[in-house]
C-alpha positions as CSV (number, residue, x, y, z in Angstrom):
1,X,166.4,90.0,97.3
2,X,163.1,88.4,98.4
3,X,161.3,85.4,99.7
4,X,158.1,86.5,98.1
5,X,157.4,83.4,96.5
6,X,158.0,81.2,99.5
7,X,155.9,83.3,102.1
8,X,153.0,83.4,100.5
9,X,152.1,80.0,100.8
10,X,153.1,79.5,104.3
11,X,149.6,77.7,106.2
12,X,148.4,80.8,108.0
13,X,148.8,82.9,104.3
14,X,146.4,80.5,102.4
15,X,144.2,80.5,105.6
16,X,143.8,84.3,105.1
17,X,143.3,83.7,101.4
18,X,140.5,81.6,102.2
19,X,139.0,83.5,104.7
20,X,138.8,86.3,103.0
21,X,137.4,84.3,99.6
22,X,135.0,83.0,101.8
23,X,133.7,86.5,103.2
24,X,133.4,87.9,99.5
25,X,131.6,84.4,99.1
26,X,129.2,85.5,101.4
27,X,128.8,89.6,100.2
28,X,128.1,87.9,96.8
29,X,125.4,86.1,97.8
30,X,123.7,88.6,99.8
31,X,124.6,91.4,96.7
32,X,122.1,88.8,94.6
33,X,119.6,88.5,97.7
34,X,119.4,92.2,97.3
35,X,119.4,92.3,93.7
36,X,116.4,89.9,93.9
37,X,114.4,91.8,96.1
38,X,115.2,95.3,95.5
39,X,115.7,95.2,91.2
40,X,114.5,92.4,89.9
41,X,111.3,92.1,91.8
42,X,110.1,96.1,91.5
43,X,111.4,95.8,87.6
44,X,108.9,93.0,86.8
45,X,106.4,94.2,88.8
46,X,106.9,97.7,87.7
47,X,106.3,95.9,84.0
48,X,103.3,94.2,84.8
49,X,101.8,97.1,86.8
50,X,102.2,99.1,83.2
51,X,100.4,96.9,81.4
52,X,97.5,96.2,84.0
53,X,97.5,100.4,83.8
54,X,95.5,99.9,80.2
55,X,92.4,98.1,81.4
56,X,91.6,100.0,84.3
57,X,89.8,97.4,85.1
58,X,92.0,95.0,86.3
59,X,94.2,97.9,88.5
60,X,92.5,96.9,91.6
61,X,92.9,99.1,94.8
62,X,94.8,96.1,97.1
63,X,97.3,96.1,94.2
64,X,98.2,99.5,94.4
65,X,98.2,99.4,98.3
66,X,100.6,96.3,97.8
67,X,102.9,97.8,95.5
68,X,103.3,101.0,97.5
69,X,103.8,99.1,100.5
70,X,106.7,97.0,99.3
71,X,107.9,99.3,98.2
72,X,109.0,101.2,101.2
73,X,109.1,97.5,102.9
74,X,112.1,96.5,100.3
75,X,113.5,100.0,100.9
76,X,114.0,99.8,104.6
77,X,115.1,96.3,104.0
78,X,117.6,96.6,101.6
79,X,119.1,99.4,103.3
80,X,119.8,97.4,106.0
81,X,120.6,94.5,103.6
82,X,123.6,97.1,102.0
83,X,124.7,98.1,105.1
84,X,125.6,94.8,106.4
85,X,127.6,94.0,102.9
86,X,129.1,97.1,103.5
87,X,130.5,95.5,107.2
88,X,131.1,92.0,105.7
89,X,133.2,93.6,103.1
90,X,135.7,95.5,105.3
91,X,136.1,92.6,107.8
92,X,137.3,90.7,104.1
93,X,139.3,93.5,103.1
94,X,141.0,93.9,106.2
95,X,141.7,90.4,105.7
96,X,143.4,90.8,102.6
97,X,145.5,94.1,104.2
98,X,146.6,91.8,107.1
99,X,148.0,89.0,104.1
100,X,149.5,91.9,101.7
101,X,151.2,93.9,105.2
102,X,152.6,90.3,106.5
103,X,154.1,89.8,102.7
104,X,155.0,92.7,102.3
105,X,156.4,93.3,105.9
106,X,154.7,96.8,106.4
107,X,153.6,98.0,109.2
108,X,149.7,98.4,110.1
109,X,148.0,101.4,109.1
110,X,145.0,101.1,112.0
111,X,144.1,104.9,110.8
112,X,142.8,103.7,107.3
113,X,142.4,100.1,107.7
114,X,141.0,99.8,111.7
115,X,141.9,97.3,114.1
116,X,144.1,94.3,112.7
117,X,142.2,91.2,112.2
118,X,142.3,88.7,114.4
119,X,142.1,85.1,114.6
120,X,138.6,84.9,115.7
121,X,137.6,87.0,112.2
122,X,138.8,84.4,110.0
123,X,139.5,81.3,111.1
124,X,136.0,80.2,111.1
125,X,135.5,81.3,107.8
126,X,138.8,79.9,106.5
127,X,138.1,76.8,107.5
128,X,134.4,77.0,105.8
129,X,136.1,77.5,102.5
130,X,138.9,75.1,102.9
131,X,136.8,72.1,103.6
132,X,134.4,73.0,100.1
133,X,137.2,73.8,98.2
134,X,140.5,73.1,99.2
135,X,143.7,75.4,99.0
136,X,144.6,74.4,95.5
137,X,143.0,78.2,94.3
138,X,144.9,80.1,97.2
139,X,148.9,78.8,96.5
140,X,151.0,81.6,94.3
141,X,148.6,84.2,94.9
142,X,151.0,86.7,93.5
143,X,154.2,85.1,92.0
144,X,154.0,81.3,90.0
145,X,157.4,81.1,90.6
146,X,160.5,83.2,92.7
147,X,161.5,86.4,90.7
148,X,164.7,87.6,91.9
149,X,164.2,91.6,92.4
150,X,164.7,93.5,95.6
151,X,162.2,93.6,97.7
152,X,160.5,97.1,97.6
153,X,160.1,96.9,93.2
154,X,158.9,93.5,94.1
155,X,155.9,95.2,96.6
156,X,155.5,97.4,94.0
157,X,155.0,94.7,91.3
158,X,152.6,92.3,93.7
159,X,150.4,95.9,94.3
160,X,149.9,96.8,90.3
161,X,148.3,93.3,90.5
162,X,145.8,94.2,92.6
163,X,144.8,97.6,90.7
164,X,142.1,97.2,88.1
165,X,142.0,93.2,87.1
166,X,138.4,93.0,87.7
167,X,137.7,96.6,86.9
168,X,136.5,95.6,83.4
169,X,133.9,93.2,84.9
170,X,132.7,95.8,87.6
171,X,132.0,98.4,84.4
172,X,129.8,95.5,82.7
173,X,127.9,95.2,85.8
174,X,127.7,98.9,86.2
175,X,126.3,99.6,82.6
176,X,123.9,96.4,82.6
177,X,122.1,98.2,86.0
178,X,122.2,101.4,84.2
179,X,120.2,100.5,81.6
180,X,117.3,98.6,84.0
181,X,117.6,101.9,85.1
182,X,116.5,103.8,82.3
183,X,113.9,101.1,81.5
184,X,112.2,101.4,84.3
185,X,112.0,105.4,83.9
186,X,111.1,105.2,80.3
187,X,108.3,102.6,81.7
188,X,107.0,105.5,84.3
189,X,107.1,107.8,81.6
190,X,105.2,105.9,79.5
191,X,102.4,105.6,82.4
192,X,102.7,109.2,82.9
193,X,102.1,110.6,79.5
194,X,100.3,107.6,77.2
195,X,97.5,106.8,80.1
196,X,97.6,109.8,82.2
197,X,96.5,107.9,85.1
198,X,95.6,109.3,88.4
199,X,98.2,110.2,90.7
200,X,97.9,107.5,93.4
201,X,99.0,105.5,90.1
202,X,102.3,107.1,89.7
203,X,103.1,107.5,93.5
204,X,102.5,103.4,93.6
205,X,105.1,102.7,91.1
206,X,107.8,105.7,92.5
207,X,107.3,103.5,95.6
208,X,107.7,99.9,94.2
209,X,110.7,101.3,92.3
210,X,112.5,103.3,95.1
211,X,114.5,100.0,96.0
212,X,115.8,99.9,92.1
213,X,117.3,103.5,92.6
214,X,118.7,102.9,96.1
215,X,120.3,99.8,94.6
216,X,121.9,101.4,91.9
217,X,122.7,104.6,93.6
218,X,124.7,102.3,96.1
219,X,126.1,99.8,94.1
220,X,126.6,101.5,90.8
221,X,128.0,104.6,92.6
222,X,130.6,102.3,94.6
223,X,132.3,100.6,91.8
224,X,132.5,103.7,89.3
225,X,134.4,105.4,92.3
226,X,136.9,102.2,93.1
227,X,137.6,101.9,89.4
228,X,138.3,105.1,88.7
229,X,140.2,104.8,91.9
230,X,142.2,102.1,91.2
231,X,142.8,103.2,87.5
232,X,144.5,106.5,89.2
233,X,146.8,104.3,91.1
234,X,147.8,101.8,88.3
235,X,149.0,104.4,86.1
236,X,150.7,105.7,89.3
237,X,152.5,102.2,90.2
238,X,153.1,102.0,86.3
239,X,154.6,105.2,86.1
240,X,157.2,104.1,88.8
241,X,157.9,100.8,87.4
242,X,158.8,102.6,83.9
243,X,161.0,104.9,85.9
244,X,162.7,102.5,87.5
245,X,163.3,100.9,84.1
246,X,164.0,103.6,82.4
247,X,167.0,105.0,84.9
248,X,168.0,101.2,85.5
249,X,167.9,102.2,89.6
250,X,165.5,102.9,92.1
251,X,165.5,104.6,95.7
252,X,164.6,102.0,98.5
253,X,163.4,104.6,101.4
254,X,161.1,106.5,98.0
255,X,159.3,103.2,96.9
256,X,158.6,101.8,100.4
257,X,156.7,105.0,101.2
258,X,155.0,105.0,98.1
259,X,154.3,101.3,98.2
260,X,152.6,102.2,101.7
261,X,150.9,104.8,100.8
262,X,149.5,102.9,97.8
263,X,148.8,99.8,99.7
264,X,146.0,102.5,102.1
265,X,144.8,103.0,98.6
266,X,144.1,99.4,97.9
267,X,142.5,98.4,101.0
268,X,140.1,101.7,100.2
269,X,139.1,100.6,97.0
270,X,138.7,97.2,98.1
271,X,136.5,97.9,101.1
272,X,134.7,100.2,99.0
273,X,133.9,98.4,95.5
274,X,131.7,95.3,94.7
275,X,133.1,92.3,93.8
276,X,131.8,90.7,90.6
277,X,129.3,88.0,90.9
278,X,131.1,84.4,91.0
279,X,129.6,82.8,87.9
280,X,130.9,85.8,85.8
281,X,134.2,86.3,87.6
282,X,134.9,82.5,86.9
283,X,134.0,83.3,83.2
284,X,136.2,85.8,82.8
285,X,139.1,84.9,86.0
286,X,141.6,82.9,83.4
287,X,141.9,85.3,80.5
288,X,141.7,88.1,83.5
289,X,144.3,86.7,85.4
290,X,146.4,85.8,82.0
291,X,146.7,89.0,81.0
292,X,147.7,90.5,84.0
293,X,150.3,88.0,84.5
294,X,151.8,88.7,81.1
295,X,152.0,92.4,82.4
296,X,153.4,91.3,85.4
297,X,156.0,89.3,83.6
298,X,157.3,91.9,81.2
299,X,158.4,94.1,84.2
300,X,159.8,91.6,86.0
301,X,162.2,90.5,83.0
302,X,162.7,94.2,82.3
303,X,164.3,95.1,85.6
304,X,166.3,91.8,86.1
305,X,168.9,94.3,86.3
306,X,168.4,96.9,89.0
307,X,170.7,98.7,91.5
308,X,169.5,100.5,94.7
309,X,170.6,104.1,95.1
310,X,173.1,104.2,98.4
């Protein structure tokens, strides 16, 4: 069968665990540094900036000048800002590959995933974690207790677990940026057509909002490509999982090349996607991770009785 249960909470698993928590820890809180900066900032501005447009008198030439120029400050800034989340990311979700592949006892796929992690990667950052939170979040990451099932429907169960849980939460965050989005264009419309102002006008507040559409381009673009991403493959693990029900047997060498070829899947979508910010993921984490397990658990009892194909 498997030892599943057991593994994952050997020391050096819940150190990766932590590390990796850690690292999306850290992603998170540059994602709202960014957010700051390169949304919120512009939004109010671009708000205020509207306003001032109907008393001409109060549009003074250093605010324009300002605007424009932090504009394409914030836009340089936050490019940079995005590509070092983008780094930070990987290093996490490589991470994660290394704790799924060591599980899972699959080989390293350097050609999608890169070099393997090493010790110097996450160590430090396990440790950080570990001593403000303790390992009480990181035992029975997968399994709450040992399921008997052979090992490669049992790498298949552990990977629909990682397919879509937080792909609600990512759609919510998706659809609140798209509508600061269209506010903001509605608000240059607005300035366009109501006050007809002079064109220096306008080009100040395409400037001052250029970090709002870069944001949203690269975050909102990112996670509607990993969810639909990681909807495809659910429905694809699901669809194996019925079939294996269904026929009551499964073929060992057919599901441990599918389980690898999904598990390159997994580590794109999560190198690729956002994670959710911590004070909404913690909202939502329980009835998340609830329903999920239920899922999990009605496979599991459903293919208690399984026999390999010789």
């Amino acid at each position: 069968m498997n030892h599943y249960f057991e593994n994952q909470n050997q020391p050096e698993m819940i150190n990766l665990q932590a590390a990796q928590r850690e690292l999306y820890s850290v992603v998170k809180k540059y994602l709202t540094y960014s957010f700051m900066l390169a949304v919120f900032v512009p939004t109010m501005a671009s708000a205020i900036y509207l306003v001032l447009n109907f008393f001409p008198g109060y549009t003074f030439p250093w605010l324009k000048i300002s605007l424009t120029v932090y504009g394409f400050i914030m836009l340089f800034i936050n490019n940079l800002l995005l590509n070092h989340i983008s780094s930070i990311k990987k290093i996490a979700a490589r991470i994660q590959e290394e704790f799924d592949t060591c599980l899972f006892a699959m080989e390293w796929n350097d050609v999608v995933a890169g070099k393997r992690p090493r010790p110097n990667e996450w160590v430090e950052p396990s440790d950080r974690h570990l001593k403000k939170n303790g390992s009480s979040n990181l035992t029975n990451w997968y399994l709450n207790y040992s399921i008997a099932l052979p090992s490669p429907v049992m790498t298949l169960l552990c990977q629909s677990k990682n397919l879509g849980w937080d792909s609600r939460l990512k759609i919510i965050i998706s659809n609140v940026l798209s509508v600061v989005l269209v506010v903001n264009g509605i608000m240059l419309l607005v300035l366009a057509i109501m006050i007809n102002p002079p064109v220096v006008n306008i080009f100040s507040l395409i400037a001052l909002l250029a970090p709002v559409y870069q944001f949203y381009y690269r975050y909102v673009s990112e996670n509607k490509k990993s969810v639909a991403r990681a909807d495809e493959l659910r429905q694809k693990v699901e669809s194996e999982l019925d079939k294996i029900i269904e026929s009551g047997e499964f073929d060992e060498g057919h599901l441990k090349k599918l389980s690898r070829n999904i598990q390159d899947q997994i580590f794109i979508y999560r190198s690729s996607g956002n994670p959710v910010p911590d004070r909404i993921h913690q909202y939502n984490r329980v009835k998340d991770e609830e329903r999920y397990d239920s899922i999990f658990n009605v496979y599991a009892e459903r293919m208690k009785l399984l026999t390999p194909l010789m």
